[in-house]
Phi, psi and omega in degrees: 000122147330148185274100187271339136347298174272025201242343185290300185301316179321295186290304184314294207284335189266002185297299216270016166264322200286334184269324182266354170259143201291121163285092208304300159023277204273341172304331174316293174331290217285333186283332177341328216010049172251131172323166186234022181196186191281152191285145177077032161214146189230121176241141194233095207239104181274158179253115204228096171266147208253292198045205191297292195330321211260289177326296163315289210228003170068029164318300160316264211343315180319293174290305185329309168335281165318353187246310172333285193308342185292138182287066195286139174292143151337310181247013137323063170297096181249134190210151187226145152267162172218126167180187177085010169204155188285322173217148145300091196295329187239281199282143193252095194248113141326091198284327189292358165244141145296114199233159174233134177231137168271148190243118146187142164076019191065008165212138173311136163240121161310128203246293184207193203177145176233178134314148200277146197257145200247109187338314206291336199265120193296321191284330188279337176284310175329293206301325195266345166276332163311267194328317201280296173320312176270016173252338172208058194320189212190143151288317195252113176244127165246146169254147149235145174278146205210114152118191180343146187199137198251032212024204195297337174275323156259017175046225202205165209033099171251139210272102175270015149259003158222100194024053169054036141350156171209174147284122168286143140331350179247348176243025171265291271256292211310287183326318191255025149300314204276318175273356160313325203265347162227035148300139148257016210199134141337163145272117173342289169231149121309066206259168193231122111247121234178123160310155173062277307228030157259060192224164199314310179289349190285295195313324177296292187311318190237080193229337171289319173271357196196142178280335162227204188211127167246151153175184197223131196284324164275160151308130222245136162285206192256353166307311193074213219244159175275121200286318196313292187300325163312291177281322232242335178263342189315344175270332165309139161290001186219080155270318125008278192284010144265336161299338163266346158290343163274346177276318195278336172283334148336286188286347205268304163342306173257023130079060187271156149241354185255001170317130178205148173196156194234154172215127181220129201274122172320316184289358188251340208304324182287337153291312160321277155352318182276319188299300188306320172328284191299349198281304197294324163311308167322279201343291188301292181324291210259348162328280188315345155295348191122132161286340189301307195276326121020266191302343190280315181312320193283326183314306215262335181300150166314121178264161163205135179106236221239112181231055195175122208343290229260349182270341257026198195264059178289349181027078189226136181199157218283139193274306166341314190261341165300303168318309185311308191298346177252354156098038191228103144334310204302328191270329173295340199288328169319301202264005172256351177289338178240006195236136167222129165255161169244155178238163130292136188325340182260026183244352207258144204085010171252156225226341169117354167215118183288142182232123178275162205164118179284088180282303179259035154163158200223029192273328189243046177279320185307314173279357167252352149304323183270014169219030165241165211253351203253121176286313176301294196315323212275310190308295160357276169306340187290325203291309231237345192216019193240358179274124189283144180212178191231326191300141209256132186235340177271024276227123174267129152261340174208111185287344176151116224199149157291076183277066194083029165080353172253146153280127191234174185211144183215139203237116173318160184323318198255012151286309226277002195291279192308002174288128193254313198207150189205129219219185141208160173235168223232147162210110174268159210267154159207150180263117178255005159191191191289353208233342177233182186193116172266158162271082173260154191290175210213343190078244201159140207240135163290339173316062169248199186217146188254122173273314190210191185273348176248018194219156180200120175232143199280171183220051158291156193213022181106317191276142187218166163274156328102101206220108147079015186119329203265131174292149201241157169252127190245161187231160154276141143263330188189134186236128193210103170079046172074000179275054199270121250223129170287189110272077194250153165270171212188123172260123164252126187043052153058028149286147195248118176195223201220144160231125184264171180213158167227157203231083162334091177308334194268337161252352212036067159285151172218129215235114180279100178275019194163170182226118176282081196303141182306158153174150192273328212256003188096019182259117164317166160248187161245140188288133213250153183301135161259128202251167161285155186078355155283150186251108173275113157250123177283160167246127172255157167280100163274124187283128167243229118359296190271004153068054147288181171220127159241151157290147203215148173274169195221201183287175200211074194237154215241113166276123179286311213223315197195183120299088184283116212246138132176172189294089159257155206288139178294113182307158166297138196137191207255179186170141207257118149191153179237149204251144188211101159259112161311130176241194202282015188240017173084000172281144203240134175248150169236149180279208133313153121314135130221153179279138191229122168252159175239150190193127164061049187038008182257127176257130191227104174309101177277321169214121167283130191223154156236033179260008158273123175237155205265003180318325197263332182302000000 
């Protein structure tokens, strides 16, 4: 096994020679455009890293399934590699080998097979496109990548037999640089399905190979793309828009809302790319004046992925709709001219292509400066978000106060430029005997009322969310377009993840979009459906003596018919909470304590305190 550490830095100091200077070589081929195969013929070379998707829940098998079952045309050629899981749940797929299959006629036929090889590897995607191109050139040849997918900082396909291995952006570059050299031709597409990977640099790279890109700016559920549409159409002229009317019909089927995909035409991508210069130019011009409205943009912008303590961070947000929120046009005009997405209703307003921008935490700006292709964007971050400081940016002038029976908080003059975010978490006391009593967490609501630019008092009201009776301990990860969109931790079938929801401001409808499976390893997961006959456990934050945090099971029920969501009266007793603003480099200030009783629908302060400290929280 590889040193996958050193092969990570390895990609980090060669990225930005091997990604922004051109590979003259294979660019040579490619600019030719002369077809590689007979006119009215199509090959189609899936890369099917199986990884935990395949293992977990037999996802690939699913999707194989699906191309099986599909009426693929004569002249339609479709072959697949397999690897990248430990075991293959339905179909008898070899995990311990690398195997190539032709998809026809409803059945795999085994082509060759090797020892097994690691997905995770640019030379193992080379060998399989080198090989697919020359056994079964094509006039229109698409490639797609199949499994996990991290964006532009871990790329996609993690090989889970060798430690979530992944393709880096530099070594997507390398590989299909490396099947450029014995191209006339472009690839039709690049696909991606996969999470997060419609985002500006995957789209740069392969803007060198293909004329076009499906991907998806969000987490992808676990179904993934509809194959039928996918094998069966490549010959259409309206093939794009029909592979993303298949997907959204897909998910709106399994009653996804949180969806997204994109087709973004390549030939057009060198206008994105200037727009984008200028755009990161501005930045850089007016950052020095204050960063605050920069970050409000990025804040306020559409997010995708992982937004929150316990899930982490993808800090991916719509580039389009980011530019927009700052009057700075050029770039939705760019991109809505090459780009067309379908969103889900808890989605609307992302425009199909993503940008990283450190909303909540700045740990991985240095390693995405070293994968981004825009020298201005990259100085911008370089400039304003890569210096480590200690200094406290945040300052209370009232640290917690009884306001009218509500808790307020005031924050100095010269703070407010630097506020990202401002929250309170909620904990309530329970008596676990006659003699003890835990602090369990509750999560926490962006819901307060801003009195001034420098005042905030919470509206708490009693009131909770609610899953099947059981109160859930829950987060805002995003609020967009009247939509607010939650987290809770949660064991399903005594798996560990997160379950999201979302919570409609114009009816206050509440929708379940997913089950998140917990992972470590920088591989997104995908969102898994939640059925009747699955087992929810909720999990809370027990606070303890030394104001650690563990996670505790909670009640535990078996779905009959559905998931029932709603907003409900908290019971009566005391309950802990406090306020925590966030500033725009992700450092977090804490308020008081205050102690709250609720009694008789009346929420009362009983006591304010200020010796807790929250470092741990």
């Amino acid at each position: 096994m590889k040193n996958r550490r050193m092969k990570k830095i390895l990609s980090c100091n060669l990225f930005i020679i091997l990604f922004i200077v051109p590979i003259l070589q294979g660019c040579a081929h490619l600019n030719a455009n002369r077809a590689m195969g007979p006119k009215g013929t199509q090959s189609i070379f899936v890369y099917m890293c199986g990884s935990t998707l395949e293992t977990k829940t037999g996802a690939a098998s699913k999707n194989i399934q699906e191309m099986l079952d599909s009426n693929i045309p004569d002249s339609t050629t479709v072959v697949m590699q397999t690897g990248g899981a430990k075991k293959w749940r339905v179909l008898d797929i070899d995990p311990s080998r690398s195997q190539r299959y032709l998809v026809k006629d409803g059945e795999l036929t085994l082509l060759s097979e090797t020892n097994r090889q690691n997905m995770g590897e640019s030379e193992t995607l080379s060998d399989f496109l080198k090989w697919g191109v020359e056994t079964y050139p094509a006039e229109k040849m698409g490639v797609i990548l199949w499994d996990h997918g991290g964006g532009s900082l871990s790329g996609v396909c993690f090989d889970e037999n060798y430690n979530m291995d992944s393709l880096s952006l530099m070594e997507l570059d390398a590989a299909f640089a490396s099947a450029g050299e014995i191209m006339t031709d472009q690839f039709e597409y690049i696909g991606f399905d996969a999470c997060l990977m419609a985002n500006y640099e995957t789209a740069y790279v392969a803007s060198k190979y293909a004329r076009n890109m499906i991907a998806s700016e969000e987490l992808e559920p676990s179904g993934g793309w509809d194959y039928e549409s996918v094998t069966t159409r490549f010959a259409d002229e309206a093939y794009y828009e029909n592979v993303l009317q298949a997907y959204q019909k897909k998910c709106e089927a399994q009653g996804k809302q949180a969806y997204t995909l994109s087709h973004i035409d390549l030939t057009q991508f060198f206008a994105i790319q200037t727009a984008f210069d200028l755009f990161a130019e501005n930045l850089l011009k007016v950052a020095p004046s204050g960063l605050k409205p920069i970050a409000d943009a990025a804040t306020n912008a559409v997010t995708f992925g992982y937004n929150s303590r316990l899930e982490g961070y993808s800090n991916l947000i719509d580039l389009a709709d980011f530019a927009q929120l700052l009057q700075q046009e050029n770039i939705k005009q760019a991109i809505e001219k090459s780009v067309t997405a379908v969103n889900g209703k808890d989605k609307q307003g992302a425009y199909g292509l993503s940008v990283y921008y450190p909303v909540r935490e700045t740990k991985f700006v240095k390693n995405y400066i070293e994968n981004t292709v825009s020298e201005p964007y990259c100085s911008f971050l370089n400039s304003f978000y890569t210096v480590d400081s200690e200094a406290s940016l945040i300052h209370f002038t009232d640290k917690g106060s009884d306001a009218d029976g509500e808790f307020h908080i005031s924050l100095s003059d010269d703070s407010v430029q630097y506020v990202s975010n401002v929250e309170y978490h909620l904990y309530q006391f329970k008596s676990v005997s006659e003699f003890e009593e835990k602090i369990y967490g509750l999560g926490s609501d962006s819901d307060l009322i801003q009195n001034a630019p420098n005042s905030y008092t919470t509206s708490f009201e009693g009131k909770w969310v609610a899953l099947n009776d059981t109160f859930l301990n829950c987060s805002v990860i995003d609020l967009k377009d009247g939509v607010i969109t939650f987290s809770s931790p949660v064991l399903l079938n005594n798996q560990s993840g997160t379950l999201r929801f979302s919570f409609r401001l114009s009816d206050g409808s509440l929708s379940v979009q997913g089950f998140l499976p917990a992972d470590s390893s920088g591989a997104s997961e995908r969102l898994q459906s939640v059925k009747p006959g699955d087992s929810i456990t909720v999990l809370y934050e027990e606070r303890t003596p030394n104001y650690t945090v563990n996670l505790i099971e909670g009640n535990r029920f078996v779905i009959e018919d559905e998931l029932l969501l709603s907003v409900k009266q908290l019971p009566d007793g005391y309950f802990q909470s406090y306020i925590v603003v966030t500033d725009i480099f992700g450092k977090q200030y804490y308020s008081n304590d205050a102690v709250l009783l609720k009694s008789n629908g009346q929420i009362v302060i009983e006591t304010i305190s200020d010796e807790v400290d929250h470092g741990l929280v």
